[in-house]
N, C-alpha and C positions, 0 to 999 in steps of 0.2 A: 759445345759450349761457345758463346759468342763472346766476342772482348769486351762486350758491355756488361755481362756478367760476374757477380763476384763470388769466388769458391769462399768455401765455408770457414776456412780460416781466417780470410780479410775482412766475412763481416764479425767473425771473432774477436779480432785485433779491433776492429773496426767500434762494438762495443765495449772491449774492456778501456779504450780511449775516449768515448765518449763518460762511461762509466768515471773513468780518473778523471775527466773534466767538470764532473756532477759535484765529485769529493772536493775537487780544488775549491769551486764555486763556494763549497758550505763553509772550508776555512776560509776564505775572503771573507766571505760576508761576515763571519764569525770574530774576526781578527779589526776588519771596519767596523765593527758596531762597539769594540772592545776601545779602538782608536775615537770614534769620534763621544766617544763617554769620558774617556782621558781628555780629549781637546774640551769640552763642558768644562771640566774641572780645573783643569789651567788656567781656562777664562775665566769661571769664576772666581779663584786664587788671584789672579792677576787686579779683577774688579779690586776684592778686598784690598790688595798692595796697594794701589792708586788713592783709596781715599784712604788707610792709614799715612801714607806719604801726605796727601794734601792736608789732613790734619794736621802731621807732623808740620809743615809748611808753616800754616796757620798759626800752631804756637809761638812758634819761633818767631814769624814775624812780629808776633803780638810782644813778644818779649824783648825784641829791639826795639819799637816803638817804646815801651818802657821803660828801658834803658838808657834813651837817647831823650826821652823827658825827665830821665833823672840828671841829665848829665845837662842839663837847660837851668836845671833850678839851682 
């Protein structure tokens, strides 16, 4: 047998390693697709905060402008 040769146990090992790097691959990918569905949803959550905030903004300003024209007359 030559040194360039591999005995049957190291293509053994040699598959069950590739094998667990096949399984690893499907939870990555499975675990990223779970993550960027959660990142979707945060942003979208975050949209929603931003204009309840600037609504919120809006009123308020609206109600000092009012305020401050009551407080003229």
């Amino acid at each position: 047998m030559s040194s360039h040769s591999m005995s049957s146990s190291s293509w053994e090992a040699l598959e069950r390693r590739v094998n667990e790097l096949i399984e690893l691959t499907a939870v990555l990918s499975k675990e990223n697709r779970a993550l960027r569905a959660q990142q979707h949803n945060w942003t979208a959550e975050r949209a929603k905060l931003i204009e309840k905030n600037e609504l919120a903004k809006s009123r308020v300003e609206g109600m000092i402008t009012r305020l401050k024209s009551l407080e003229q007359d």
